[in-house]
DSSP file (Angstrom, degrees, kcal/mol; ACC not computed):
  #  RESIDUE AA STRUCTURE BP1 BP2  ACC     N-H-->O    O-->H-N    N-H-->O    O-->H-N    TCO  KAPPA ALPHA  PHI   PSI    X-CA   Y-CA   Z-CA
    1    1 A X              0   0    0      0, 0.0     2,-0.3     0, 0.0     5,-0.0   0.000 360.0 360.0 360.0 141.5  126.2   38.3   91.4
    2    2 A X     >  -     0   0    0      1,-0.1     4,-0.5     0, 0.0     0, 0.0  -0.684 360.0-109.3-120.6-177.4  129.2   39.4   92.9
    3    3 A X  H  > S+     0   0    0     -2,-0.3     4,-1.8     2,-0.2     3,-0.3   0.785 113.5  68.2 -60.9 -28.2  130.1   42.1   95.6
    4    4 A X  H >> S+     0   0    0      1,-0.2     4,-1.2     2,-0.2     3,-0.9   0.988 109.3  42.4 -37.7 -90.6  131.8   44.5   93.0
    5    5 A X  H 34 S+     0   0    0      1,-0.2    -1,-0.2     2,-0.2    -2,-0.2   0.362 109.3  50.7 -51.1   4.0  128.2   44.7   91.8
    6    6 A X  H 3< S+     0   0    0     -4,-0.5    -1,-0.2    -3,-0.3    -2,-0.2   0.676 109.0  50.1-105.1 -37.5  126.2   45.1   94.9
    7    7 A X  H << S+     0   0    0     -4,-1.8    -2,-0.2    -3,-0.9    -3,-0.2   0.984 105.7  55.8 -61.1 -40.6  128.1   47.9   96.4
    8    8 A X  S  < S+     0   0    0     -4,-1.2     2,-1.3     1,-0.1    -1,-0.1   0.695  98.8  83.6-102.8 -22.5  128.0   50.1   93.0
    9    9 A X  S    S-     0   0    0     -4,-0.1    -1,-0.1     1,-0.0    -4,-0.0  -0.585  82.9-139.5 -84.4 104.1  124.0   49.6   93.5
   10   10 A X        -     0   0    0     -2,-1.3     2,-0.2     4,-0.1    -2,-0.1   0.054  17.4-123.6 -65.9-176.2  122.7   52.0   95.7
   11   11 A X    >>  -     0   0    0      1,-0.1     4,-1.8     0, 0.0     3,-0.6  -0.548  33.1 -99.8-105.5 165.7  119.8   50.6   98.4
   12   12 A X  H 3> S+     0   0    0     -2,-0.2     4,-0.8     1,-0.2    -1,-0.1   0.705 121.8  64.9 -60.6 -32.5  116.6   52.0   98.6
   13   13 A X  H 3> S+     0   0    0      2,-0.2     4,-1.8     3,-0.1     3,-0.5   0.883 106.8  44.0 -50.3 -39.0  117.6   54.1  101.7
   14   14 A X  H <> S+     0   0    0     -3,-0.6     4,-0.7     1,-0.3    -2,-0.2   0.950 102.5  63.4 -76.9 -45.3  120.4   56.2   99.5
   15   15 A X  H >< S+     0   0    0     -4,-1.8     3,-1.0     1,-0.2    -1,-0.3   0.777 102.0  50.3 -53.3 -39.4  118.1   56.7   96.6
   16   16 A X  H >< S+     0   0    0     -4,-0.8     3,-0.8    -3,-0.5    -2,-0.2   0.987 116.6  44.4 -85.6 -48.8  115.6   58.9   99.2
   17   17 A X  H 3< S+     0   0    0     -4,-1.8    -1,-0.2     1,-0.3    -2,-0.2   0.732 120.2  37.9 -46.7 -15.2  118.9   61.1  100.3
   18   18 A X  T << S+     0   0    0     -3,-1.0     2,-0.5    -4,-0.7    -1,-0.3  -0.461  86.6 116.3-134.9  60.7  120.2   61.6   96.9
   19   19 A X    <   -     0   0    0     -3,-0.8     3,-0.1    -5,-0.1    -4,-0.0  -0.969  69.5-120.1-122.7 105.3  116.7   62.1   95.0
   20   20 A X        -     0   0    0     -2,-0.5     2,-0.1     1,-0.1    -2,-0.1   0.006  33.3 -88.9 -39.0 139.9  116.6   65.7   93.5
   21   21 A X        -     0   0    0      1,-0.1    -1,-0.1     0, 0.0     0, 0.0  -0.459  35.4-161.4 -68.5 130.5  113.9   68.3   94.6
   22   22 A X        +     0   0    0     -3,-0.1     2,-0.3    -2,-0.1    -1,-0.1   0.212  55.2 115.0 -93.1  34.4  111.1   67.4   91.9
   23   23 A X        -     0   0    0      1,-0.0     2,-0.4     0, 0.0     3,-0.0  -0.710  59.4-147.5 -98.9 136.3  109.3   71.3   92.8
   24   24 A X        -     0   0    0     -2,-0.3    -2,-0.1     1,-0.0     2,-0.0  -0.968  12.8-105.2-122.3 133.4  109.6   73.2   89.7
   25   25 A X        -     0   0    0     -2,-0.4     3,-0.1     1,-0.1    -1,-0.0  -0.217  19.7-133.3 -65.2 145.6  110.0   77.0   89.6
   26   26 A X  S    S+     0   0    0      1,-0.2     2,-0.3    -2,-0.0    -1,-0.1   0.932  87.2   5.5 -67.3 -41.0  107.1   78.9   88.6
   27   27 A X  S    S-     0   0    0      2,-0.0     2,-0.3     0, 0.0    -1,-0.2  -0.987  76.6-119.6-145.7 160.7  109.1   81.1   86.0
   28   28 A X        -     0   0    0     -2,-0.3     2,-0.4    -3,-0.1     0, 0.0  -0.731  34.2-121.4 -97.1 159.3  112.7   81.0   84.9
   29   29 A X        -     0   0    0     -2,-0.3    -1,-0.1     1,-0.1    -2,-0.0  -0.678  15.6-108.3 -77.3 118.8  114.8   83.9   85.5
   30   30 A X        -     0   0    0     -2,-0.4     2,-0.5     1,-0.1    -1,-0.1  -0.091  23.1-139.8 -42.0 130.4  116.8   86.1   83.4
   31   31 A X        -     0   0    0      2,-0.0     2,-0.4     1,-0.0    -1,-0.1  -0.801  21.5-159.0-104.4 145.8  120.2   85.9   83.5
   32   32 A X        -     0   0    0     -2,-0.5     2,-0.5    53,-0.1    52,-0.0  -0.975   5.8-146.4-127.9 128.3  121.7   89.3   83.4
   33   33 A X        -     0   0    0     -2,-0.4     5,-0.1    51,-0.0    -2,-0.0  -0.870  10.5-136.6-104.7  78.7  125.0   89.9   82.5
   34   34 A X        -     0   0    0     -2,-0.5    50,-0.1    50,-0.1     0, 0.0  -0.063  23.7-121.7 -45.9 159.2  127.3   93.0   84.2
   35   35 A X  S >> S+     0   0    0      2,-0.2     4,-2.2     3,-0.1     3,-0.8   0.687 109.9  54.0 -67.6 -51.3  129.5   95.2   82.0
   36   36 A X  H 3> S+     0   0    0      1,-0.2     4,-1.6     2,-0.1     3,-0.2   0.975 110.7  42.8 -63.7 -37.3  132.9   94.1   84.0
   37   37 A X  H 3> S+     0   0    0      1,-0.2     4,-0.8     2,-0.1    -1,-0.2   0.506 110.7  61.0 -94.5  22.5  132.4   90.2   83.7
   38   38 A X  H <> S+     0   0    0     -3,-0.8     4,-2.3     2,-0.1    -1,-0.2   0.735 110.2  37.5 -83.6 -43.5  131.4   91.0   79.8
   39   39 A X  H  X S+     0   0    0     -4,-2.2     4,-2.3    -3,-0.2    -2,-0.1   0.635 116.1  60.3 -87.7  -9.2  135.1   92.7   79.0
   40   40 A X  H  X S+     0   0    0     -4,-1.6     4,-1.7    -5,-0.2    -1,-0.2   0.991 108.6  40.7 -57.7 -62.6  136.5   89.7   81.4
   41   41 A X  H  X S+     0   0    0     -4,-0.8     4,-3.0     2,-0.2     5,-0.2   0.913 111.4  58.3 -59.2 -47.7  135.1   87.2   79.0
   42   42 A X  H >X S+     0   0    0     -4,-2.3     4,-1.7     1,-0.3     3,-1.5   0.873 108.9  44.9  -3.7 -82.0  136.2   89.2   76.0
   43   43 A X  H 3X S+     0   0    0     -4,-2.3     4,-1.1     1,-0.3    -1,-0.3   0.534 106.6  55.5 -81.9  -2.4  139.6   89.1   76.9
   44   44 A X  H 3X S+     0   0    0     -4,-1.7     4,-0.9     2,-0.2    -1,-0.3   0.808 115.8  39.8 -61.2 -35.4  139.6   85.7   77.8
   45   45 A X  H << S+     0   0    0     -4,-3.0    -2,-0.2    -3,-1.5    -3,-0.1   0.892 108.9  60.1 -62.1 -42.2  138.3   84.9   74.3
   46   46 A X  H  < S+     0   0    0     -4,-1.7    -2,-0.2    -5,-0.2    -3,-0.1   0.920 108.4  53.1 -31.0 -88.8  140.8   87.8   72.9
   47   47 A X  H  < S+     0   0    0     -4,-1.1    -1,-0.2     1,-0.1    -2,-0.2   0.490  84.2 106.0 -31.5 -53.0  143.5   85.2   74.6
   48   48 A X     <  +     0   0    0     -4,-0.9    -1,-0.1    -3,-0.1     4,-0.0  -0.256  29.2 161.6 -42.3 108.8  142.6   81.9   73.0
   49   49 A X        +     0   0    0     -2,-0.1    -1,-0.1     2,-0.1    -2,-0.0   0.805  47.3  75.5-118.4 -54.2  144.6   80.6   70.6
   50   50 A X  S  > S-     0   0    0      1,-0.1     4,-0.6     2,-0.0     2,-0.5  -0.039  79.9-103.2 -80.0-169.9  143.8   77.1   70.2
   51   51 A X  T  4 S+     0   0    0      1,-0.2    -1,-0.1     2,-0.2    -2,-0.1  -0.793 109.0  24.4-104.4 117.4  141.1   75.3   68.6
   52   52 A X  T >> S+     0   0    0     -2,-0.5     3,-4.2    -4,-0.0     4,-1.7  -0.656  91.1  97.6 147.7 -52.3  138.8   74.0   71.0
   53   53 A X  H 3> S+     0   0    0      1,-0.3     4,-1.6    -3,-0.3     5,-0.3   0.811  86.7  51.1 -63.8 -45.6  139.5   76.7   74.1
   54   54 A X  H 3X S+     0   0    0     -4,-0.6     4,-2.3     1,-0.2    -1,-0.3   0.909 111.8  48.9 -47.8 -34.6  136.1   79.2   72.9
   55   55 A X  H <> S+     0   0    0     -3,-4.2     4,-1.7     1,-0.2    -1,-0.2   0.899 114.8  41.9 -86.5 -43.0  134.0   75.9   73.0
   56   56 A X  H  X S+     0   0    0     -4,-1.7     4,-0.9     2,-0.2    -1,-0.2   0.635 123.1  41.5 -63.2 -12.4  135.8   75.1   76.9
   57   57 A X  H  X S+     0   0    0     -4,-1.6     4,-3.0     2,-0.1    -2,-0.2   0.799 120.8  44.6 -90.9 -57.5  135.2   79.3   78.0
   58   58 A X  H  <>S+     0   0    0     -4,-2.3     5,-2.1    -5,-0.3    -2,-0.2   0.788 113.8  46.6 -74.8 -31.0  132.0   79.0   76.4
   59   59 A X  H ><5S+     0   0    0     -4,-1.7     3,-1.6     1,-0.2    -1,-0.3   0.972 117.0  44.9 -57.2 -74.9  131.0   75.6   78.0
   60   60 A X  H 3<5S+     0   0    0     -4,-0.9    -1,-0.2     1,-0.3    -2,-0.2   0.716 108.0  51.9 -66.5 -12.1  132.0   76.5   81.4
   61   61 A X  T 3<5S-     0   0    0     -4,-3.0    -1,-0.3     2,-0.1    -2,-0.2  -0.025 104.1-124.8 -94.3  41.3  130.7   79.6   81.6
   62   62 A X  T < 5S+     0   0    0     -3,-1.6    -3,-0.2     1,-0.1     2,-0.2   0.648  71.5 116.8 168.1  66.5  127.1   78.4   80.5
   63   63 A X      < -     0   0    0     -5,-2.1     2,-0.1    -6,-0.2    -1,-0.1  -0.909  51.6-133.2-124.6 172.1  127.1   81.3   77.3
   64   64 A X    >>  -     0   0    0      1,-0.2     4,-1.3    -2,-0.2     3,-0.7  -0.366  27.9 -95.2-144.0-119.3  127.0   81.1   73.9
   65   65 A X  H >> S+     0   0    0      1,-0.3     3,-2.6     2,-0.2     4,-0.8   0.891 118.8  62.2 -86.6 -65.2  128.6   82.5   70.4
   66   66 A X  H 3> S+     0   0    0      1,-0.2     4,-1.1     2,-0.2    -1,-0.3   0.685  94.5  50.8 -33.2 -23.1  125.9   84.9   70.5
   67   67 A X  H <> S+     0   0    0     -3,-0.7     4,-3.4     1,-0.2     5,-0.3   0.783 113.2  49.0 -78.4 -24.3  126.6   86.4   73.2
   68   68 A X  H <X S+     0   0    0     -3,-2.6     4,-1.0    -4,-1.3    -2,-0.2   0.748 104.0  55.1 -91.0   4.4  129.8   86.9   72.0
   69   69 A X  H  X S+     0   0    0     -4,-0.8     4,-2.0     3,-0.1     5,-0.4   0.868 111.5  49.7 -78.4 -69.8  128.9   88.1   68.9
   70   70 A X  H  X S+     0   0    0     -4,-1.1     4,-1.3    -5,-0.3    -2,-0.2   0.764 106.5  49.8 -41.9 -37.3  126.9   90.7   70.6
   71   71 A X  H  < S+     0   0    0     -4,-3.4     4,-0.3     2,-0.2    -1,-0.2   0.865 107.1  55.5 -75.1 -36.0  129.3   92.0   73.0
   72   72 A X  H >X S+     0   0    0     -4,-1.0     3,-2.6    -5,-0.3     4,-2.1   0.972 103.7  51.7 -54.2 -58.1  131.6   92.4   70.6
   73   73 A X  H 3X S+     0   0    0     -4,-2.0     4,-0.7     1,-0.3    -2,-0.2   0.745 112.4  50.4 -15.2 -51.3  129.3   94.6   68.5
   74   74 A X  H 3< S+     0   0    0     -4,-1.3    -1,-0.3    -5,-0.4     4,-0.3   0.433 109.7  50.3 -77.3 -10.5  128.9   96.6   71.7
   75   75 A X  H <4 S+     0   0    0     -3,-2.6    -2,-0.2    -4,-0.3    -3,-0.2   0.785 110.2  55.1 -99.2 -60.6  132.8   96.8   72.3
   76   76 A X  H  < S+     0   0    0     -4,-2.1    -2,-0.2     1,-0.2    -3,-0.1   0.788 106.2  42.5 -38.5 -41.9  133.0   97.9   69.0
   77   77 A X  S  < S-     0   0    0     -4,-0.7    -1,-0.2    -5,-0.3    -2,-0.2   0.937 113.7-109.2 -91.9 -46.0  130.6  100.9   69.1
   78   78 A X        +     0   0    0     -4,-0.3     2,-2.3    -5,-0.1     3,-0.1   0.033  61.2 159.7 118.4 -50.0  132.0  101.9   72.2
   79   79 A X    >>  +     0   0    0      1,-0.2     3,-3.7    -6,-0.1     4,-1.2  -0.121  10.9 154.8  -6.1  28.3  129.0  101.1   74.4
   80   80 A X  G >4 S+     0   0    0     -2,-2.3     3,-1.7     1,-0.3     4,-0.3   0.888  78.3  46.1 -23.0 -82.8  130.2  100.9   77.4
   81   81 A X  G 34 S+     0   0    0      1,-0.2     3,-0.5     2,-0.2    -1,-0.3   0.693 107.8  61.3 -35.5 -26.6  126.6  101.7   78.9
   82   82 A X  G <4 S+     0   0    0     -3,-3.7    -2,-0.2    -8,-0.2    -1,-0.2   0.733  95.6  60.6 -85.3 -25.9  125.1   99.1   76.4
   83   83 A X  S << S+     0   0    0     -3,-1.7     2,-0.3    -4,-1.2    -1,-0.2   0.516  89.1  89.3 -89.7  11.4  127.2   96.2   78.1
   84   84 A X  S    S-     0   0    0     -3,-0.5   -50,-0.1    -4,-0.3     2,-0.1  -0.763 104.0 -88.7-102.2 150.1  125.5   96.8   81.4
   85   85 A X        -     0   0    0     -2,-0.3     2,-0.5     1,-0.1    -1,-0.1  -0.287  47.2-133.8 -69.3 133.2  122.6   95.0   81.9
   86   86 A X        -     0   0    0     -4,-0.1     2,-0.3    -2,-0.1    -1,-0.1  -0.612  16.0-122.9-107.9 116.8  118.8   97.0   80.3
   87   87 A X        -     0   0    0     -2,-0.5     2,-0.1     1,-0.1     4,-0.1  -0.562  33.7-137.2 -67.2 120.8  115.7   97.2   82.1
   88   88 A X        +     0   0    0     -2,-0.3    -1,-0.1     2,-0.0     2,-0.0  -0.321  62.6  40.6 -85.6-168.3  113.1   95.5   79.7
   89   89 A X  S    S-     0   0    0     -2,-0.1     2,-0.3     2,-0.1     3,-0.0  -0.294 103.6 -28.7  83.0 173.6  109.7   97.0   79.1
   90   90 A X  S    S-     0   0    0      1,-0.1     2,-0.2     3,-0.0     3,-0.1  -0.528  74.4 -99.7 -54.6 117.1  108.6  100.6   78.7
   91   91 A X        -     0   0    0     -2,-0.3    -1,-0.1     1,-0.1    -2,-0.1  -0.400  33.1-107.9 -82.0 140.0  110.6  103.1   80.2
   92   92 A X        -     0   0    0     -2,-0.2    -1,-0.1     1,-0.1     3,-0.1   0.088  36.3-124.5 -74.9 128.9  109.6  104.6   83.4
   93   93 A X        -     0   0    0      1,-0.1    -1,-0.1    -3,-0.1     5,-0.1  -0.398  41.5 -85.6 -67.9 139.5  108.3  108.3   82.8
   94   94 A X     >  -     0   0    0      1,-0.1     4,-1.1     3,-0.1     5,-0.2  -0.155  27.0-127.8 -59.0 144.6  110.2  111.0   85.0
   95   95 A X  H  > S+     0   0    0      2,-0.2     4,-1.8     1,-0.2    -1,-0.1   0.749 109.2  52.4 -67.2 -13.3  108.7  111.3   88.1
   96   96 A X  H  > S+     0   0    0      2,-0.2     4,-1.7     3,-0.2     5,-0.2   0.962 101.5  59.8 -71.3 -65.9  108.5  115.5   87.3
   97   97 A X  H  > S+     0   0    0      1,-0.3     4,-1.0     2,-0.2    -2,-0.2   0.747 110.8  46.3 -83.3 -18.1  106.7  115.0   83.9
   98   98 A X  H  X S+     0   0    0     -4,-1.1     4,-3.2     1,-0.2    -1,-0.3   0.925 110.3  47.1 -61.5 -57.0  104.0  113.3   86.1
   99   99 A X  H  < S+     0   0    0     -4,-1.8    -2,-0.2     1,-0.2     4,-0.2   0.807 110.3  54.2 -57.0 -32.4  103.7  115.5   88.6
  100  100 A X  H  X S+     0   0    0     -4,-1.7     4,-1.2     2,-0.2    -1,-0.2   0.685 104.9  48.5 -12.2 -70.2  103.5  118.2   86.5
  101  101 A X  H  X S+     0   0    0     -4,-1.0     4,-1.8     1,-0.2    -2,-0.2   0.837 113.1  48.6 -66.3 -44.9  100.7  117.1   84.3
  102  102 A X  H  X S+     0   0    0     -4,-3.2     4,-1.2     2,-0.2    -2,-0.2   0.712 112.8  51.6 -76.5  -6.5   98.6  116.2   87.2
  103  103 A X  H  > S+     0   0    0     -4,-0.2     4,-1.1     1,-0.2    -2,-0.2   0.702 112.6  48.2-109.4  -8.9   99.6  120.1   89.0
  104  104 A X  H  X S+     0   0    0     -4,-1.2     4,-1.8     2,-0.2    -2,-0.2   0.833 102.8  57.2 -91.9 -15.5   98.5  121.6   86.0
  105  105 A X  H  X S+     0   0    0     -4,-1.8     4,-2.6     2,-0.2    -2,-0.2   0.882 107.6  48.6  36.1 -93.0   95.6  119.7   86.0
  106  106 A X  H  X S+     0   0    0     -4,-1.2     4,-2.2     2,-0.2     5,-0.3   0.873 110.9  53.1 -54.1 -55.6   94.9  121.2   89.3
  107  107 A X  H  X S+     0   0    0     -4,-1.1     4,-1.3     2,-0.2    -1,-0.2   0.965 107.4  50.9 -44.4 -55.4   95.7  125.0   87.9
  108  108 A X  H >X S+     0   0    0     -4,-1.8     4,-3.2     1,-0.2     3,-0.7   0.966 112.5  42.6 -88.5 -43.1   93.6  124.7   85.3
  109  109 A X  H 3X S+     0   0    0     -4,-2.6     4,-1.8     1,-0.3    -2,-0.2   0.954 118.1  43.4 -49.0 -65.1   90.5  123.5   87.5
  110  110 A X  H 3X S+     0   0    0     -4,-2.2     4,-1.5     1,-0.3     3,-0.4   0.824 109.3  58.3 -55.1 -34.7   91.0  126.0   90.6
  111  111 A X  H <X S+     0   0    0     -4,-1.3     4,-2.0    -3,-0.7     3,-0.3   0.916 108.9  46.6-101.3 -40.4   91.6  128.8   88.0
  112  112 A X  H  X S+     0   0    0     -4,-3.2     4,-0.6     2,-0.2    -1,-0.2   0.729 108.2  54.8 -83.4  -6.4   87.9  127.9   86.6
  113  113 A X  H  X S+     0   0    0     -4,-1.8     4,-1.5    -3,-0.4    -1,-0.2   0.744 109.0  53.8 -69.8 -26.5   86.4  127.9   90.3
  114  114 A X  H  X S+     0   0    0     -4,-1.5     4,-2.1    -3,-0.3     5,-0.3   0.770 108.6  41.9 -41.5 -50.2   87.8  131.2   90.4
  115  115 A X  H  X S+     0   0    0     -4,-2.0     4,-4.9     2,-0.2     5,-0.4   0.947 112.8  52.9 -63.6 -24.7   86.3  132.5   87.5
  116  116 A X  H >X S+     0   0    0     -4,-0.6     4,-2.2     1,-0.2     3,-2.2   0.912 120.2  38.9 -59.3 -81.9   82.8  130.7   88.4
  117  117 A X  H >X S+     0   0    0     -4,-1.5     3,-1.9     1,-0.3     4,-1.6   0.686 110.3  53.8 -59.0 -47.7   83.1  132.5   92.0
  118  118 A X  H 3< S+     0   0    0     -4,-2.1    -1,-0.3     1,-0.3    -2,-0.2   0.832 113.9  46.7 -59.5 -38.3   84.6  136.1   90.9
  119  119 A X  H << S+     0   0    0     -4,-4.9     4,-0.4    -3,-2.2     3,-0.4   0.807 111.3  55.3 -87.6  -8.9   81.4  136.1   88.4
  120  120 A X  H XX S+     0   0    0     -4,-2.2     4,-2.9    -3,-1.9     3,-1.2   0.904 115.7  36.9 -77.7 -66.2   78.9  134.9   91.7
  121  121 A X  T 3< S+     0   0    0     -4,-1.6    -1,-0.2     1,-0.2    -2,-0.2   0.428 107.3  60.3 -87.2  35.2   79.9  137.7   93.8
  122  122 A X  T 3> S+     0   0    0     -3,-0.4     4,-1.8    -5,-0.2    -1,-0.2   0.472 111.2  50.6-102.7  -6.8   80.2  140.3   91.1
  123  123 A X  H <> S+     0   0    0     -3,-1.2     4,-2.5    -4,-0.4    -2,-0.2   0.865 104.8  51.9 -60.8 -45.4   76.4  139.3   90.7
  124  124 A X  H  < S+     0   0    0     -4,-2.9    -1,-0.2     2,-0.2    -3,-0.1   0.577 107.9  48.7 -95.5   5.1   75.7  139.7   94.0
  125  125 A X  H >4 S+     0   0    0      2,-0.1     3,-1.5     3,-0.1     4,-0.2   0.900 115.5  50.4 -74.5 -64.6   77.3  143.4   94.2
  126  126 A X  H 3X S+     0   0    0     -4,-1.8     4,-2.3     1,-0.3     5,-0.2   0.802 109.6  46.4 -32.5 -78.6   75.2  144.1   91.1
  127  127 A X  T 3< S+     0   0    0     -4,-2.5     4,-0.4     2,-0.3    -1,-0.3   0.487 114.1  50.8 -52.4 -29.0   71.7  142.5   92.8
  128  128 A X  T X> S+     0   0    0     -3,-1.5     3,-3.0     2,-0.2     4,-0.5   0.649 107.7  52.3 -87.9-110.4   72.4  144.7   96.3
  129  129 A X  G >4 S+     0   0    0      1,-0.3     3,-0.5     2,-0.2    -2,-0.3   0.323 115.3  41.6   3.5 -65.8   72.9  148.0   94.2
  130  130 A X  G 3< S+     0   0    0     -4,-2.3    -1,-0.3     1,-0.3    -2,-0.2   0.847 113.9  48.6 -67.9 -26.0   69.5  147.3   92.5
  131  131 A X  G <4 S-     0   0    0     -3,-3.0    -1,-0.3    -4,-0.4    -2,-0.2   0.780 109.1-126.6 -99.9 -31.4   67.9  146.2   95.8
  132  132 A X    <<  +     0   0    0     -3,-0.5    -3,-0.1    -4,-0.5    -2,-0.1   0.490  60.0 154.1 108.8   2.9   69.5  149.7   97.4
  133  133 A X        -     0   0    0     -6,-0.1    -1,-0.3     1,-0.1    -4,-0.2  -0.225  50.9-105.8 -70.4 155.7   71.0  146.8  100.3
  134  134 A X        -     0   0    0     -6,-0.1     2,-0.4     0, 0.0    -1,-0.1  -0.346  23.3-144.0 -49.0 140.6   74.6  148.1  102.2
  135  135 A X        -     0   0    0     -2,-0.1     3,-0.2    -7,-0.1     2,-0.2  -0.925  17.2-155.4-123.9 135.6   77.5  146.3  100.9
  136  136 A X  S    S+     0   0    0     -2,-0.4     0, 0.0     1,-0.2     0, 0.0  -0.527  70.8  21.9-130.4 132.6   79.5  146.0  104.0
  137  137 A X    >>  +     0   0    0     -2,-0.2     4,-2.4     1,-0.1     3,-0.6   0.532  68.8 153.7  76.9   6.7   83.2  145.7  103.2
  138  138 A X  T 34 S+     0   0    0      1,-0.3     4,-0.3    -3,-0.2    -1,-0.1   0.583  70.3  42.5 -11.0 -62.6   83.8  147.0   99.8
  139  139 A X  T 3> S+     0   0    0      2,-0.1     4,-0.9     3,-0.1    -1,-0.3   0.690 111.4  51.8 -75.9 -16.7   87.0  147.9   99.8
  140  140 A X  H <> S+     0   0    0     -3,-0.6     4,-0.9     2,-0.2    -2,-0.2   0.846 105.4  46.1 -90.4 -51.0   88.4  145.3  101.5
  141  141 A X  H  < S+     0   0    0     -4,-2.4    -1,-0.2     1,-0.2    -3,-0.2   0.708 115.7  60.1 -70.2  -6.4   87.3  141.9   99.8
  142  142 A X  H  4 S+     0   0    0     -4,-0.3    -2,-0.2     1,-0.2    -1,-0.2   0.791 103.6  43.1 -88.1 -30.8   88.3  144.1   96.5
  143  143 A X  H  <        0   0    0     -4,-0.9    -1,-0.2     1,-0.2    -2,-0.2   0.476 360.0 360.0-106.8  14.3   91.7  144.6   97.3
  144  144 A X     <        0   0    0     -4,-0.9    -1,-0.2    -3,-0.0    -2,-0.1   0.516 360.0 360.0 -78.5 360.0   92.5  140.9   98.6
């Protein structure tokens, strides 16, 4: 063996400094893409004139023809707003049309504890008239 080959082999000390964390992420992330570094890349492709330089943009920037297929499509159309990055999922209902629903809700329930009480004390003016009792206040609970 010669020395050449004994330096080039690291020792069992180096190997625990230069050993990669083996903890793996629970979920991978989306990578999300801004609107400015979309029309960068464009025109960096736009620029490229010899054969190989899309496969070096696309390489170092870790994308691939699809995305550039897509953006173009979106350049095209005008989509300015489309080249900004989209919330997935179901889109969140205005915070008004909720509140809304639930305060009419509310309307319609108080407006039917109102009737319920308007038709309990017009009973119980009825039931004092027949019974010949005072009613005390007459004018006054009528015209609140």
């Amino acid at each position: 063996m010669c020395e050449t080959e004994s330096k080039q082999t690291p020792s069992a000390d180096e190997w625990q400094d230069e050993a990669p964390d083996p903890e793996v992420l629970p979920r991978a992330e989306r990578r999300q893409f801004s609107g400015p570094y979309k029309l960068r890349i464009l025109e960096e492709v736009d620029r490229c004139t010899e054969r190989g330089q899309v496969g070096a943009l696309l390489r170092r920037e870790g994308l691939y023809s699809s995305h550039l297929s897509t953006w173009r499509r979106q350049r095209a159309a005008g989509q300015l707003q489309a080249l900004s990055p989209q919330k997935r999922g179901r889109k969140a209902q205005e915070v008004g049309a909720e509140a809304l629903g639930r305060l009419q809700r509310e309307n319609e329930r108080l407006r039917a504890r109102l009737e319920q009480a308007e038709m309990i004390i017009d009973v119980q003016k009825k039931l004092s008239r027949l019974l010949g009792l005072p009613v005390e206040n007459l004018e006054t609970d009528e015209t609140r």
